[in-house]
C-alpha positions in Angstrom: -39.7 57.9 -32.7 -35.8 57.0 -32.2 -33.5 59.9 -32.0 -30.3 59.1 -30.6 -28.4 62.5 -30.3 -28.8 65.9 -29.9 -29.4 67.4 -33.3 -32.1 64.3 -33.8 -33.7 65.3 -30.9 -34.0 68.9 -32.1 -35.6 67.5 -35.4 -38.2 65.6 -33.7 -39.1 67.5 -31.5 -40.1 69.8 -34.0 -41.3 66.8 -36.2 -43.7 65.5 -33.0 -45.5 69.2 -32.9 -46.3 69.6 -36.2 -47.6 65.5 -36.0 -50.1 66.3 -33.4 -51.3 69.3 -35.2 -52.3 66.5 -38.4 -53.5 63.6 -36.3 -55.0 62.2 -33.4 -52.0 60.0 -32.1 -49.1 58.9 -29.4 -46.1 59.5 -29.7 -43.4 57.3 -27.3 -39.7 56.5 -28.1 -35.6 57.9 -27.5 -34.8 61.6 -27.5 -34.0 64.6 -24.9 -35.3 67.8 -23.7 -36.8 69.5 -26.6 -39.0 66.1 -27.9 -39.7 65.5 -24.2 -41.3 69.1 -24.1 -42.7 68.6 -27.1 -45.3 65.5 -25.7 -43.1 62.7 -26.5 -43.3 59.9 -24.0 -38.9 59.5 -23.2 -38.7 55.7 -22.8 -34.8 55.9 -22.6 -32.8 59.5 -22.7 -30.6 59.8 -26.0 -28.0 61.5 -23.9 -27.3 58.0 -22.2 -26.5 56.3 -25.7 -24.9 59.0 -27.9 -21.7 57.7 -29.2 -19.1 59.5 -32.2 -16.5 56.8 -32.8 -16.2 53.1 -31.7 -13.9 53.3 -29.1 -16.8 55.5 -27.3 -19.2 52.2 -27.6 -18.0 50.2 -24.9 -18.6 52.3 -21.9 -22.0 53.2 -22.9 -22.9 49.5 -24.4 -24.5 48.6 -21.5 -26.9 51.7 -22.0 -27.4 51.1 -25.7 -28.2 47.9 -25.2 -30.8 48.6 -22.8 -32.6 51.4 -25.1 -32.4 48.9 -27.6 -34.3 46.0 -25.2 -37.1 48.9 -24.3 -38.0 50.7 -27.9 -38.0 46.7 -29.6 -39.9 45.2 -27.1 -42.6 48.0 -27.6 -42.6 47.4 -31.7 -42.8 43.5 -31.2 -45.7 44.3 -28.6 -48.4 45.1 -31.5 -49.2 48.5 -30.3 -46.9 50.5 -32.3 -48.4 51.6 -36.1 -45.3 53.2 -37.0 -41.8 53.6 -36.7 -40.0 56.9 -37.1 -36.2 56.7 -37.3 -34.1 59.7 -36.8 -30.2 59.4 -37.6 -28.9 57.3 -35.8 -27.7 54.5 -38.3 -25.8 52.0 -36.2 -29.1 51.9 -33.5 -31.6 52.5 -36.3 -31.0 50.4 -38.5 -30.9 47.7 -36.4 -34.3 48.8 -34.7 -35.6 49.1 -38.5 -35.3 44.9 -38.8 -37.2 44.3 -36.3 -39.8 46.7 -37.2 -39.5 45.0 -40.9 -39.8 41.2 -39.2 -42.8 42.7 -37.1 -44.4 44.0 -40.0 -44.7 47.8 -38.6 -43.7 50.5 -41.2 -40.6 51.8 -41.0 -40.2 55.8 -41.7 -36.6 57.3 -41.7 -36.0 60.9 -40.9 -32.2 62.3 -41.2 -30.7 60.3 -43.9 -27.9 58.2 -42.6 -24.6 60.0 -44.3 -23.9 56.8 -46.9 -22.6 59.1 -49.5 -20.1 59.7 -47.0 -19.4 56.4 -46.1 -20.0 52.5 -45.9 -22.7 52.4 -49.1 -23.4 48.9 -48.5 -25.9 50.3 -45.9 -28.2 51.9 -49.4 -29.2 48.3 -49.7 -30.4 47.5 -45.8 -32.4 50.7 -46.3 -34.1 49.8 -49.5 -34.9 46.4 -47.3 -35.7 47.5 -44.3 -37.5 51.4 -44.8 -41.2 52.0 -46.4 -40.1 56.1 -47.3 -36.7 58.1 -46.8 -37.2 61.4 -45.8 -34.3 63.6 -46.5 -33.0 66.7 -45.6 -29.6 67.9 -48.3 -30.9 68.3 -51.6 -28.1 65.9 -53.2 -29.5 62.8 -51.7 -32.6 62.2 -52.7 -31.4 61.2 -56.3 -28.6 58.9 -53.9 -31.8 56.9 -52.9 -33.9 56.9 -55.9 -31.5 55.5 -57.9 -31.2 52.8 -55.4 -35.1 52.3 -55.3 -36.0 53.8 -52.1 -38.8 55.5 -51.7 -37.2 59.0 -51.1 -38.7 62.6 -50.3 -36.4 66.0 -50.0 -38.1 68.9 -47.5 -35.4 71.2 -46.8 -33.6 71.0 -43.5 -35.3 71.8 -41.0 -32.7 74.2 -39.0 -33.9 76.8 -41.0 -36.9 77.2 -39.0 -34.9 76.7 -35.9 -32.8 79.9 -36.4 -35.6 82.1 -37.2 -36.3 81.5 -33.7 -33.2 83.4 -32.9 -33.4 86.0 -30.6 -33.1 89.8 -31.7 -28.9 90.9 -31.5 -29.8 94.0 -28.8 -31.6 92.1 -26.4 -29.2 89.3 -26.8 -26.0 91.3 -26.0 -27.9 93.1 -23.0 -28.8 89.4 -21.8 -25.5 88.0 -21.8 -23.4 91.1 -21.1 -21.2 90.9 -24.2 -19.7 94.5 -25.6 -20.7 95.3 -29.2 -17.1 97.3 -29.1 -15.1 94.0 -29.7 -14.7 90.8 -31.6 -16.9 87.7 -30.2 -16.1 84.0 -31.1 -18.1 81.4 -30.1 -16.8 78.0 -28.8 -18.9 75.1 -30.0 -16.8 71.8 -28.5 -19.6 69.1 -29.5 -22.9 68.2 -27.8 -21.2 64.5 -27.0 -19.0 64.1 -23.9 -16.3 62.1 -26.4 -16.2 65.0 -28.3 -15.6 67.5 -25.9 -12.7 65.7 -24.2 -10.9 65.5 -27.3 -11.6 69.3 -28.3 -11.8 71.3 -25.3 -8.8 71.6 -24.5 -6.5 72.5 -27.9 -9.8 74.9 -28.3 -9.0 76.7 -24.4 -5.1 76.5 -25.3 -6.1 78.4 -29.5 -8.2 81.1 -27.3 -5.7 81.5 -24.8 -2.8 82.2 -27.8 -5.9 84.6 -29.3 -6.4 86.7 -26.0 -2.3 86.9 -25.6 -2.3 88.5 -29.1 -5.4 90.6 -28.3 -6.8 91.2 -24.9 -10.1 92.6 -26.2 -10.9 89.5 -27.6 -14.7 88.2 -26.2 -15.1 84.4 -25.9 -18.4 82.8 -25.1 -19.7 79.1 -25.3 -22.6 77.1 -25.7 -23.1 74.1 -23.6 -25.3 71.4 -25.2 -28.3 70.3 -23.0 -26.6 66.4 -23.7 -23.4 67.8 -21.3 -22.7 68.1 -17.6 -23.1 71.7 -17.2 -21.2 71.9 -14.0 -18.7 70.0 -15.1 -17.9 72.5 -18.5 -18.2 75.1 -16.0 -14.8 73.8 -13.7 -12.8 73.3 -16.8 -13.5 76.6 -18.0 -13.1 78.6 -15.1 -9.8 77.3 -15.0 -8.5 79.0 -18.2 -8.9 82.3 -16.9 -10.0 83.6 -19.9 -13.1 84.8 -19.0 -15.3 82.8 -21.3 -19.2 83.1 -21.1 -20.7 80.0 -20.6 -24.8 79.8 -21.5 -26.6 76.9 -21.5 -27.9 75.9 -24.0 -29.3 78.9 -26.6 -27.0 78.0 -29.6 -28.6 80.2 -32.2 -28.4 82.9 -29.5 -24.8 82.2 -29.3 -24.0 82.0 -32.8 -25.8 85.2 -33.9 -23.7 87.3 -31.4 -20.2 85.8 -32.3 -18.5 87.0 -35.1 -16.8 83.6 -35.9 -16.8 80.5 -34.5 -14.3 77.4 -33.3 -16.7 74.3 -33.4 -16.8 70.6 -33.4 -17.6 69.4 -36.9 -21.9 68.6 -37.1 -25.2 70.3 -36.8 -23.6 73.2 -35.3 -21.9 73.9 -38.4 -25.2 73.9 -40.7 -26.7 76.4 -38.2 -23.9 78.8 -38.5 -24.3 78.6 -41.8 -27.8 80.0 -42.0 -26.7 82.8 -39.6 -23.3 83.4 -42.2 -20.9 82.9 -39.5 -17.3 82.4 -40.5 -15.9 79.5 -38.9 -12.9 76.8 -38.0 -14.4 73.4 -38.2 -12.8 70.8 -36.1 -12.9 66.6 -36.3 -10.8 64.6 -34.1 -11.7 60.6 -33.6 -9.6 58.5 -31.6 -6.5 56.7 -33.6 -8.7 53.2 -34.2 -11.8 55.1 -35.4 -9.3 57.5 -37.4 -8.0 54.3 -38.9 -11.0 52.5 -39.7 -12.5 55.8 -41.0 -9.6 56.4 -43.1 -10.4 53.0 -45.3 -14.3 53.5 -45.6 -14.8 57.7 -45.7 -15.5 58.4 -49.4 -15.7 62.6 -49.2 -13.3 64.7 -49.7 -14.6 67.1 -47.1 -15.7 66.8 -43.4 -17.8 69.8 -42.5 -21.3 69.7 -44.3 -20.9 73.4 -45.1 -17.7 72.4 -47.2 -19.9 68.8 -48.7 -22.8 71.4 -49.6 -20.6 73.6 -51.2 -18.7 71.1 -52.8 -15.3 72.6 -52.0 -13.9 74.1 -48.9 -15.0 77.2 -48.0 -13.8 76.9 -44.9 -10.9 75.6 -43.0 -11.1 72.1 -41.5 -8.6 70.8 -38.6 -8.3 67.4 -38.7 -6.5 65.0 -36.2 -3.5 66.0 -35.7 -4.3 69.5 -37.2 -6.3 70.0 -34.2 -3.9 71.9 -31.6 -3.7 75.4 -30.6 -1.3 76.9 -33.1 -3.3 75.9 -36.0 -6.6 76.9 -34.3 -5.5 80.4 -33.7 -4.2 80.5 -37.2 -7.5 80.3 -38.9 -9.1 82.2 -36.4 -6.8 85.3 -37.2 -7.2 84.8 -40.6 -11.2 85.3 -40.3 -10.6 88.1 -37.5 -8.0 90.3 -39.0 -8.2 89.7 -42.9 -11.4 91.5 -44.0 -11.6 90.0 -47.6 -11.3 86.6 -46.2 -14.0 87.1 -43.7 -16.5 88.7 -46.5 -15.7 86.3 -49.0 -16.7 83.4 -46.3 -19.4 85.1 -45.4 -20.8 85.6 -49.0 -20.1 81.5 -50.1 -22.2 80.7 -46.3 -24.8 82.7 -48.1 -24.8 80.6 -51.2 -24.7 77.7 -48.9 -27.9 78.4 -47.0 -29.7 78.9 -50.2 -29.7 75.1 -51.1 -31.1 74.3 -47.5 -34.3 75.5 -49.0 -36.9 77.3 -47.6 -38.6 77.3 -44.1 -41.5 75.0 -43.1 -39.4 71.5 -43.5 -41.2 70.2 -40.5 -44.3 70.1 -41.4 -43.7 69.3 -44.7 -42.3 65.8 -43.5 -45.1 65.7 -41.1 -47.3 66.0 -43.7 -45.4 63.0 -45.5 -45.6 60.7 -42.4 -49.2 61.9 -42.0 -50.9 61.2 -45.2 -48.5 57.6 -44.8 -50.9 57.2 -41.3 -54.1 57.6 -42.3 -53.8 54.8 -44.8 -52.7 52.1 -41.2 
């Protein structure tokens, strides 16, 4: 099982528990934390190898390379039955050839985005992948068309927020006042994306609190970051910004918006119907490149699902602290804006389906096993 970032390695992790639950079996491969405490055997950390953008390759290349080395060399080994790819497309795909060549089953969990971009990649899959497991209702039809063998579940972050913990205790736990606005600073769970965000995101909170001292900020740190390291940037801002580690449903049910990198995040703060600024900033050769092959009209996944913008995306440029604190006044201060939001994020949390995606893909991969 190959997830190379954070939200993969929230999936299988979840994916991993409900597989052992179905079938007597090992499970070894890339991921963090949660599929390392969920009885996955962590060849290689995902945190080492989790890119956005190609300018971000070369420093960790050396790492990828190395991941790569350790999960193939296990596949060409004959004891691997099956291959579960999460995400991941640059690495997994790769990693699915070699399965192929091997002759070892290729499962892929986590659709790569190729109705977003490059669509040459529909026909690699078709080659190289025995099932598609997806998780946005819109793309199994994307893959069925092109012959793949192709499966919606729901998404499984539906399940993860229900796991949410109840508002009072969570306000008593991090000290927050119910008396005043919250937003929630969500920079990215990469290190790439944090540099690029943090900073115009500090700068937009620090034009906020000017304009209303009353104003609560707290933060969720990804497991994938330096914690410390968050922790002497922030202090810095004298803003007094809550930093937690970790706990993003937590965070995200307590803020009344949020300011976040464009991803998972967003998805999640969907399901809870927070209002939000969605940010995306690449550096200028990815921006470039990305401007010749990107095929959407829309960044954030709430905004795709939707299939118009619902709410405000920052990109580039458009990311600095004036704009930022722009849209975030909008949502604080305008209370027909911020119900209207609110209603369409309802709407958008609908077509995620219903709970139990999971196990229902476990279920898929399951039956798949027992016929090895």
């Amino acid at each position: 099982m190959i997830a190379g970032e954070t939200s993969g390695d929230i999936y299988g992790a979840e994916l991993a528990r409900h597989l052992y639950k179905l079938a007597p079996l090992s499970i070894a491969g890339i991921g963090g934390k949660r599929m390392r405490e969920a009885g996955v055997d962590i060849l290689y950390d995902s945190s080492e190898i989790s890119v956005v953008g190609i300018s971000e390759i070369l420093p960790r290349l050396r790492a990828i390379i190395r991941a790569y080395r350790i999960v193939t060399a296990l596949i060409r080994s004959s004891s691997t039955d099956f291959v579960v790819l999460i995400d991941y497309p640059g690495f997994n795909l790769r990693v699915a050839e070699v399965a192929r060549r091997c002759g070892v089953p290729v499962i892929y969990y986590i659709s790569p985005q190729i109705w977003a971009w490059k669509k040459g990649r529909l026909r690699l899959l078709a080659q190289r992948i025995k099932k598609m497991i997806v998780i946005l209702p819109f793309e199994e039809a994307i893959y069925k068309e092109a012959g793949v063998d192709c499966s919606f579940v729901g998404h499984p972050l539906v399940d993860e927020v229900l796991n949410t913990s109840p508002l009072e205790e969570t306000i008593h736990r991090y000290g927050i006042s119910r008396d005043h606005p919250v937003i929630g600073l969500f920079p990215g769970s990469r290190t790439g994306e944090v540099s690029a965000l943090l900073p115009d995101i500090l700068k937009a909170a620090r034009v906020l609190k000017d304009d209303n001292p009353q104003l609560q900020f707290i933060m969720a740190v990804a497991d994938s970051l330096d914690f410390q390291q968050i922790h002497e940037t922030i202090s810095g801002s004298s803003l007094g910004v809550k930093l937690v580690r970790g706990e993003a449903n937590d965070v995200l049910n307590i803020s009344d918006m949020i300011i976040a990198a464009s991803g998972t995040i967003t998805l999640q703060a969907a399901l809870l119907e927070k209002p939000m600024v969605i940010l995306y900033k690449l550096s200028p050769i990815t921006h470039a490149i990305a401007r010749l092959l990107v095929q959407v009209r829309h960044i954030g996944l709430v905004n795709i699902l939707a299939g118009r913008r619902i709410v405000p995306e920052l990109l580039q440029r458009e990311v600095n602290p004036d704009r930022i604190a722009a849209e975030a006044k909008k949502m604080l201060y305008d209370k027909d804006y911020y119900a209207r939001i609110k209603k369409e994020l309802h709407d958008v949390k609908i077509k995620l389906g219903p709970p139990g995606a999971s196990e229902r893909a476990a279920r898929v991969i399951a039956g798949m096993l027992s016929h090895v």
